[in-house]
C-alpha positions as MATLAB code, in Angstrom:
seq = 'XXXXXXXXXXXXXXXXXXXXXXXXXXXXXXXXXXXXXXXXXXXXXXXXXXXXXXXXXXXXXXXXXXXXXXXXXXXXXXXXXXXXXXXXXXXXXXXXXXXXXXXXXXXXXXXXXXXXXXXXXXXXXXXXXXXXXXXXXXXXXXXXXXXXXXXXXXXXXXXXXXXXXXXXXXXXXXXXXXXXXXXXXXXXXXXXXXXXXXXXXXXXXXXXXXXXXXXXXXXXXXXXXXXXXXXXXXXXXXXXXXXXXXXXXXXXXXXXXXXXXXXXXXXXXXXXXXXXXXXXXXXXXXXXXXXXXXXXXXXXXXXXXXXXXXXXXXXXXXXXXXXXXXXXXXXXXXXXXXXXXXXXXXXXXXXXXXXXXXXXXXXXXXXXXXXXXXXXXXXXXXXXXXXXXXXXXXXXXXXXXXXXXXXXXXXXXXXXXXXXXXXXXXXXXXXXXXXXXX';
ca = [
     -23.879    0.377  -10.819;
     -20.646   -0.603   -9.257;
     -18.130   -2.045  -11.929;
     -17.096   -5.991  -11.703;
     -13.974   -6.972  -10.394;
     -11.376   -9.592  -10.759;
      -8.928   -9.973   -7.640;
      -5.462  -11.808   -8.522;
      -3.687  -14.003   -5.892;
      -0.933  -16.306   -5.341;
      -0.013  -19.173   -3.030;
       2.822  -17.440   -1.810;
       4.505  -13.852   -2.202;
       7.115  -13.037   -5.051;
       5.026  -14.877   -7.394;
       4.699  -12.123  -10.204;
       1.552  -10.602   -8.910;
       2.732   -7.040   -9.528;
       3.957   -7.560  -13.099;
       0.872   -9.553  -13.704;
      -1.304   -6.758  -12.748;
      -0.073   -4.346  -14.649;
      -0.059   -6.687  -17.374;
      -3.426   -6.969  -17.396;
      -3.965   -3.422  -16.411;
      -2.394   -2.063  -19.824;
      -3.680   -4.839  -22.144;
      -7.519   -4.615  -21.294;
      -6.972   -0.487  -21.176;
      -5.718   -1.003  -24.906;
      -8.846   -2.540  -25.806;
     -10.536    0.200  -24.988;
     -11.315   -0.581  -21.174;
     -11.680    1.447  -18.764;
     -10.138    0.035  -16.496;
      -9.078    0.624  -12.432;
      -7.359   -1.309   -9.751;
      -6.511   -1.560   -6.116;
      -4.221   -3.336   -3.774;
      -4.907   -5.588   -0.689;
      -3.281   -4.822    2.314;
      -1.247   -1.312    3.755;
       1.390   -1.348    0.935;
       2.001    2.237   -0.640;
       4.122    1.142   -3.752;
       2.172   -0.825   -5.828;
      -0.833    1.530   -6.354;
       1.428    3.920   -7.468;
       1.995    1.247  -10.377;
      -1.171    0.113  -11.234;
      -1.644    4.090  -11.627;
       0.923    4.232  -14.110;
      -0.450    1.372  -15.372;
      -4.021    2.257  -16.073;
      -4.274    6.279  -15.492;
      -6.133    5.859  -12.349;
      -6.012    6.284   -8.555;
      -5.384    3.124   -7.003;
      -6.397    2.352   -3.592;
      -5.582    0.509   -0.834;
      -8.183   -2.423    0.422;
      -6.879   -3.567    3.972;
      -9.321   -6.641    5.620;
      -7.194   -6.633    8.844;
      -7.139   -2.059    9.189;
     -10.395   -1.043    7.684;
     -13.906   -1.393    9.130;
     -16.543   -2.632    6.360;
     -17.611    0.751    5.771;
     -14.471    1.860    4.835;
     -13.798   -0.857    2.459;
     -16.797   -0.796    0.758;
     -17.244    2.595    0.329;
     -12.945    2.450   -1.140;
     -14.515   -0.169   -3.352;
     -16.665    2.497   -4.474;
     -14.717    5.399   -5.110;
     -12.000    2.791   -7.008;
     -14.826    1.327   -9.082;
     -16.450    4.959  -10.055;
     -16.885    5.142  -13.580;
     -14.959    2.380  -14.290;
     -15.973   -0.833  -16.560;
     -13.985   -3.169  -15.267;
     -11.884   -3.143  -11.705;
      -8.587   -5.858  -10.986;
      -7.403   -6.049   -7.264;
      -3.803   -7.573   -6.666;
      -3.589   -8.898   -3.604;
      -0.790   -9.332   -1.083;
       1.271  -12.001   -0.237;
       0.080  -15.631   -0.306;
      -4.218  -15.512   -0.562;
      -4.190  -17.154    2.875;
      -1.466  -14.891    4.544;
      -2.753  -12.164    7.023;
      -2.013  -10.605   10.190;
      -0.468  -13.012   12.857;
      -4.111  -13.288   15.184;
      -4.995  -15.095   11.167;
      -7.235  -12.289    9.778;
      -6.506   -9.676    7.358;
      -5.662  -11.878    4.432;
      -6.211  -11.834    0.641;
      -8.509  -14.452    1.497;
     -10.626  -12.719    3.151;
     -11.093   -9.965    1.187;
     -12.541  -12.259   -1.272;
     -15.014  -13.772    0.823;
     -16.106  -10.600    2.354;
     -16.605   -9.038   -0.779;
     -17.397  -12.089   -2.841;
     -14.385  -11.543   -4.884;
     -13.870  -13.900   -7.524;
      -9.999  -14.986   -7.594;
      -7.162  -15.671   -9.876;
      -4.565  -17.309   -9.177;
      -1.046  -16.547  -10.139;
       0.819  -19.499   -9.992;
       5.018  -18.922  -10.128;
       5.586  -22.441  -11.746;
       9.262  -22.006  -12.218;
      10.882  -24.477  -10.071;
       7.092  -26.715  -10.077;
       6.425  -29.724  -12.343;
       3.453  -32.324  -12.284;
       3.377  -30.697   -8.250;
       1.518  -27.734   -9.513;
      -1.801  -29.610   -9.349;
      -1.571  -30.794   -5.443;
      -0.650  -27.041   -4.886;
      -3.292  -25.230   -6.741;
      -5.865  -27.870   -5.697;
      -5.216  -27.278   -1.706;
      -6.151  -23.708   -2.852;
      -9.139  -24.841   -4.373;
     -10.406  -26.550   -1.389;
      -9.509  -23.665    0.840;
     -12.494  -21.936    1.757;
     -16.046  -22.743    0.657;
     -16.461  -18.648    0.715;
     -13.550  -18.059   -1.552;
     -13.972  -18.926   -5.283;
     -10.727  -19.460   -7.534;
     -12.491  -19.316  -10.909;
      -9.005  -19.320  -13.186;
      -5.411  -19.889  -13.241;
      -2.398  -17.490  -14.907;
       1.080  -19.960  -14.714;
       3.918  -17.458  -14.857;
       7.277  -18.007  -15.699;
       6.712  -20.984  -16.983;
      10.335  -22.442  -19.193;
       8.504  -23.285  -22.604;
       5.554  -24.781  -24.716;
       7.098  -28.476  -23.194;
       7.135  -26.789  -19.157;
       3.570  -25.303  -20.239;
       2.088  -29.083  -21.833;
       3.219  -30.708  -18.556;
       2.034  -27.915  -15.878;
      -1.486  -28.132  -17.942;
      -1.856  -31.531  -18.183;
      -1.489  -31.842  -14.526;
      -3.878  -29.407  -14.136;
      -6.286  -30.579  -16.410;
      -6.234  -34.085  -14.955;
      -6.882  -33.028  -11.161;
      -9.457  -30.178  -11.512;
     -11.617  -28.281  -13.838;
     -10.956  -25.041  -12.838;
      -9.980  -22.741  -16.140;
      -6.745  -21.905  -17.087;
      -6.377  -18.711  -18.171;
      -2.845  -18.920  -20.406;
       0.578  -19.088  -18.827;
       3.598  -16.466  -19.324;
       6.977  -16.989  -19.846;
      10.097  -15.998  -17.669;
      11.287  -13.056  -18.806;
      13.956  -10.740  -17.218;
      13.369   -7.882  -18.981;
       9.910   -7.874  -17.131;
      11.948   -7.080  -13.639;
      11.048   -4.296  -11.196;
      14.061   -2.508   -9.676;
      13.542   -2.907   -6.054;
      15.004   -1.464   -2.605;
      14.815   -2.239    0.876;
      11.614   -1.620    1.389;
       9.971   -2.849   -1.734;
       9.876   -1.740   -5.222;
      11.540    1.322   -6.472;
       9.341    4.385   -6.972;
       7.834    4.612  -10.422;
       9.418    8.025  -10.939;
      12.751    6.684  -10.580;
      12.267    4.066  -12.949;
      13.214    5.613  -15.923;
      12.353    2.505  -18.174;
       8.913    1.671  -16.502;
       6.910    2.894  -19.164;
       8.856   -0.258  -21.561;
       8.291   -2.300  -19.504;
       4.759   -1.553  -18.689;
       4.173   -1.894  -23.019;
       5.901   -4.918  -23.067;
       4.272   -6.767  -20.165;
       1.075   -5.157  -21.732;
       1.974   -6.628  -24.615;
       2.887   -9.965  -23.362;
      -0.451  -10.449  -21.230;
      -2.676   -9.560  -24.315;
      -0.705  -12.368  -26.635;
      -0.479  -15.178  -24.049;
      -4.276  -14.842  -21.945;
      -7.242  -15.378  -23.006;
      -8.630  -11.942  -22.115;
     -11.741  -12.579  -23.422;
     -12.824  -15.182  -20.815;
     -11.277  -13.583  -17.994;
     -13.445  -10.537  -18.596;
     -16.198  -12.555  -18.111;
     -15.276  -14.054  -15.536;
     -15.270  -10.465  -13.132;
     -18.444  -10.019  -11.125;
     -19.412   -6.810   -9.485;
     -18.857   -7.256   -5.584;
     -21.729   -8.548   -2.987;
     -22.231   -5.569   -0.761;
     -23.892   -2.615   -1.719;
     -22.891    0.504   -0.236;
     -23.790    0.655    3.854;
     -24.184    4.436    4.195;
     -22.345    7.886    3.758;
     -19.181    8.359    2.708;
     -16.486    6.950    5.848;
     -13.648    8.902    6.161;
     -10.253    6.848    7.171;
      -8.961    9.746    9.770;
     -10.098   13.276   10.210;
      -8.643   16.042    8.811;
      -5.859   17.216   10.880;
      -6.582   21.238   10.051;
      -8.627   23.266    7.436;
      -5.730   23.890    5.462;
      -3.389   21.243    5.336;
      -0.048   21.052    3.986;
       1.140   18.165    2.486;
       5.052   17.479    2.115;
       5.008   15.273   -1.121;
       8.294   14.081   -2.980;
      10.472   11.237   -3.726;
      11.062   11.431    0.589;
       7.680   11.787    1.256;
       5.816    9.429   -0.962;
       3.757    6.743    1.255;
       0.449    8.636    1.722;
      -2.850    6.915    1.311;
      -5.255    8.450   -0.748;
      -7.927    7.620    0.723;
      -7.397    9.311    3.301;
      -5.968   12.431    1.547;
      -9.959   12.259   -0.832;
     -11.386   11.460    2.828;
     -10.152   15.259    3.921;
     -11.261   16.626    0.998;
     -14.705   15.329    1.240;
     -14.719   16.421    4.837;
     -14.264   20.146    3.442;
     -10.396   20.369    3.925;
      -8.537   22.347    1.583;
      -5.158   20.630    0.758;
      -1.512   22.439   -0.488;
       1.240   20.430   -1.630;
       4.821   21.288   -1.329;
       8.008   19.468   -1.960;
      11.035   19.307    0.961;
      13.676   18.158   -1.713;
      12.892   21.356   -3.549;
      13.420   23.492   -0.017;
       9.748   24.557   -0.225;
       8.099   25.308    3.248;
       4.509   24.476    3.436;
       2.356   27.064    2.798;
       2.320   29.978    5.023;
      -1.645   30.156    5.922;
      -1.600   26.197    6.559;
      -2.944   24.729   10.443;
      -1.826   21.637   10.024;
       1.222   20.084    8.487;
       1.637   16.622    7.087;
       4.753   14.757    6.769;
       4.102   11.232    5.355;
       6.179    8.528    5.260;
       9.129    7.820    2.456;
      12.462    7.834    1.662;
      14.135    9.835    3.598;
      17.326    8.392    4.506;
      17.914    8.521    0.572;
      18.059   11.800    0.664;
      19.484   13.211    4.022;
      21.570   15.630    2.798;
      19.410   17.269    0.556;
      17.015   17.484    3.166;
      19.581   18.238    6.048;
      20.214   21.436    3.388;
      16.723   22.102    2.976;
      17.166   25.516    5.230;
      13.347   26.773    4.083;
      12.022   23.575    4.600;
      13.070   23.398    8.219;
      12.614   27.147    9.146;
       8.954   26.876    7.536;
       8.172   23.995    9.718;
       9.656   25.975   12.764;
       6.986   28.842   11.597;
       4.246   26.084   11.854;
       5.007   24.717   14.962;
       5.476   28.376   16.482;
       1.740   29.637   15.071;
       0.001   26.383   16.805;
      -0.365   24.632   13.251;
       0.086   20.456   13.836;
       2.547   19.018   12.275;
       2.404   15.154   12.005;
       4.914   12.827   10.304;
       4.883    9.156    9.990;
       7.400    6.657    9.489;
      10.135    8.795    7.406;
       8.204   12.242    7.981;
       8.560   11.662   11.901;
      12.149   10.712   11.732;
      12.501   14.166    9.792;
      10.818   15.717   12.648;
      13.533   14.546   14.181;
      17.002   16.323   15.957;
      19.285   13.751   13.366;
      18.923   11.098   10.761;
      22.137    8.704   10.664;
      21.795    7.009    7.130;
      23.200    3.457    6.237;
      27.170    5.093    5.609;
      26.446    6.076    9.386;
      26.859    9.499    8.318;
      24.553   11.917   10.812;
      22.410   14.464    9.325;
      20.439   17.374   10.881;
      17.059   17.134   10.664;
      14.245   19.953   11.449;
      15.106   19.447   15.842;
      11.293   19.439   16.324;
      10.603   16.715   18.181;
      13.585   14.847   20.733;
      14.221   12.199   18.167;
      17.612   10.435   16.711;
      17.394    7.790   14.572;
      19.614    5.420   12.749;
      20.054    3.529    9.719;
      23.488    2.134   10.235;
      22.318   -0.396   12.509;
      18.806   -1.592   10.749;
      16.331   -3.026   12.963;
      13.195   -3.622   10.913;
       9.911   -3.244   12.327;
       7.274   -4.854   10.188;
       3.480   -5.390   11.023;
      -0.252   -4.611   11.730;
      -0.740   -2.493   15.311;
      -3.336   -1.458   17.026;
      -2.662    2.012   18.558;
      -4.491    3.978   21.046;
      -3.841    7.930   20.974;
      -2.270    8.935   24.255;
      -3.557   12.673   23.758;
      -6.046   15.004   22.324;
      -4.929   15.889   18.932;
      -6.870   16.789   16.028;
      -6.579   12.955   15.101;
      -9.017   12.255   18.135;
      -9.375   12.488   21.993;
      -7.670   10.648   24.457;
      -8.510    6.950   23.991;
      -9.496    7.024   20.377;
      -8.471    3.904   18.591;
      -7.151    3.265   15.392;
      -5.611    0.227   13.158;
      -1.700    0.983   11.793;
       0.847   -0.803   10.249;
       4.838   -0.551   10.705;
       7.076   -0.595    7.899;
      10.550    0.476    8.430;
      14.316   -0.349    8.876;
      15.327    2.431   11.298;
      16.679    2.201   14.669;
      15.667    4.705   17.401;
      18.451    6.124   19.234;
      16.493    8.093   21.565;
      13.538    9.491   22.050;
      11.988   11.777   24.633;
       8.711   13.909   24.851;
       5.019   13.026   25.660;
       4.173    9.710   24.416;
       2.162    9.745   20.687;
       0.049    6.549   21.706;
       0.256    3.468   23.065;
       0.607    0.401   20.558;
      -0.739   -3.573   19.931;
       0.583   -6.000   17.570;
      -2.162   -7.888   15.409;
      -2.366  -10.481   18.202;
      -3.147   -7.749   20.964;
       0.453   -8.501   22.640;
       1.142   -4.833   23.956;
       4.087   -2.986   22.400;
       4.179    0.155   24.897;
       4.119    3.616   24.152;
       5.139    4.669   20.318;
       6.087    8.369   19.253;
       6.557   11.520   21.237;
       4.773   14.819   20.875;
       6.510   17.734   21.828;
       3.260   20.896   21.877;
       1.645   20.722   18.812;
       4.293   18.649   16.833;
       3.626   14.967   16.962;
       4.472   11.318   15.245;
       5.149    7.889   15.348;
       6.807    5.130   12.696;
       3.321    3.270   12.798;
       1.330    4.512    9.815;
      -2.412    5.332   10.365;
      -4.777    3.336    7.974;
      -8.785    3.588    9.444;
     -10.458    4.320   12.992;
     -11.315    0.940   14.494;
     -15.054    0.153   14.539;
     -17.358    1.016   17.643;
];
């Protein structure tokens, strides 16, 4: 039977979600719950929390990327075993793509969700009620069945924000939390920091944990999860397909932004998986026919990488034997002839594909695509289409080869040809979520 779930919100983003979540995440697993999560949306970094949180996977739930099958059947492997599942969604519960899909929102109403809302009430008085109540009234389809007020001043802030509450709706609120800056995430420029490079995570995690299981009433917010509406519509879906038999995997603090749903979805498709680290100046293994280089943080770490000398000659080796070699986002710039970080200091890079990009000059590149592959690949035939998302800072300074694919933004404006592939090396900065439907 799948679990019941809980799926937290906010009216807009920077609200305290995150902390929230993992808030809740260590306080009910301390009670003895086994408890998992997810995330809405494309975003790689906060799974990796709630798994640090909770000691379990955490997927990614995207509304605007994935068909149904692929979200309910990522519903299912998140839920598997578990007792009680919490979602955190992304942004504002109404914010999605620009064509107006893809949002928190809808999530909820396509899954029958039931939603809490994470209200940040630190610069909000008697206002609070107007705001939470337009939420209320949303959508008929989406139901927001309690209330967590963060960073609230005091007991006096609290009394006020509640009796506001109290006196426009009926809705339940859940307990309210306090401003705290010891509760802060160290954060980049592309989100939060990586978990591993948090060296006093695991405090804060215990004292958030702690914080959520003094101030909420627990208790009634258990109750208040309800297992999802949709059973599950058929055989397992698998996001992409598996780009070899034996696939390689670059994974590190430069190569941390892969989904794992589609890593489980090669595995269930029979793929046997290696993991090796570029940092360390490992080359992927030897036998491998196909080479992944996910997205990351590689600018952080140019040199290192620029020094890498058995990295780079074992990805030579790969490309030589016939093996494809795919990078995303930071793996394709590493494909790359040079990497120019933010100093504007130019590093080598593996010379595989006719790629320089930049840093110095940032020229972000944020949002849902549509892409359409431009050639047969083990990703698909000619014409095969699939929803993406682009997440970066970096600047191309040129860039030659065959065309990856041909790209859409979430409206269907065309964006032109994205990536090169240069024989049986490939990439693009858009980062592959699910095959669309039909």
């Amino acid at each position: 039977m799948t679990a019941p779930a809980l799926l937290l919100a906010a009216p807009m983003t920077g609200s305290g979600k995150t902390v929230v979540c993992l808030g809740l995440l260590r306080a009910l697993k301390a009670r003895g719950l086994d408890v998992a999560a997810f995330k809405v949306g494309p975003d790689f970094l906060d799974p990796a929390f709630h798994e640090r949180a909770c000691g379990r996977p955490s997927a990614n739930l995207d509304p605007w990327a994935m068909r149904l099958q692929t979200l309910v059947e990522l519903f299912e492997w998140t839920a598997s075993g578990a007792e009680l599942v919490i979602g955190e969604g992304m942004m504002g519960l109404a914010d999605g793509a620009p064509d107006g899909r893809g949002s928190t929102g809808d999530l909820a109403a396509l899954l029958g969700l039931p939603v809490i809302l994470v209200v940040d009430c630190s610069r909000l008085g008697g206002s609070v009620a107007p705001l939470v109540d337009g939420f209320l009234r949303w959508r008929e389809e989406v139901e927001v069945v309690g209330l967590v007020l963060n960073r609230v001043a005091g007991p006096d802030h609290a009394e006020l924000l509640i009796e506001a509450c109290e006196a426009t709706f009926s809705t339940r609120i859940l307990g309210w939390l306090p401003e705290d800056p010891g509760l802060t995430l160290a954060e980049r420029h592309l989100g939060l920091v990586l978990p591993d490079e948090q060296p006093a995570l695991e405090a804060v995690l215990a004292r958030v944990g702690e914080l959520v299981a003094e101030r909420l009433d627990l208790e009634r917010l258990v109750r208040l999860a309800r297992p999802p509406s949709l059973a599950c519509l058929g055989p397992p879906v698998r996001p992409w397909p598996p780009l070899g038999q034996k696939i390689a995997i670059a994974r590190d603090a430069a190569f941390a932004f892969a989904y794992p749903a589609v890593l489980e979805g090669w595995r269930a498709a029979g793929a046997e998986l290696t993991f090796f680290s570029p940092l360390a100046d490992e080359p992927p293994a030897a036998d491998a026919d196909a080479v992944y280089l996910p997205g990351g943080y590689p600018e952080l770490h140019a040199g290192r990488l620029e020094a890498a000398a058995h990295f780079r000659a074992g990805l030579e080796t790969a490309a030589r034997r016939g093996a494809f070699v795919y990078g995303e986002c930071g793996g394709y710039m590493v494909l790359g002839r040079s990497l120019v970080d933010a100093d504007g200091t130019a590093h080598r890079m593996a010379g595989l594909l006719p790629l320089e990009t930049s840093l110095a000059e940032p020229a972000p590149r944020i949002g849902w695509r549509r892409l359409r592959l431009e050639d047969e690949s083990p990703l698909g035939r000619v014409g095969t289409r699939y929803r993406a998302h682009e997440f970066h800072l970096a600047r191309i300074v040129s860039e030659g080869g065959t065309p990856f694919a041909r790209a859409a933004d979430a409206r269907g404006r065309e964006l032109g040809p994205v990536g090169c592939r240069v024989g049986s090396v490939a990439g693009s900065f858009l980062h592959l979520i699910d095959r669309e439907a039909g």
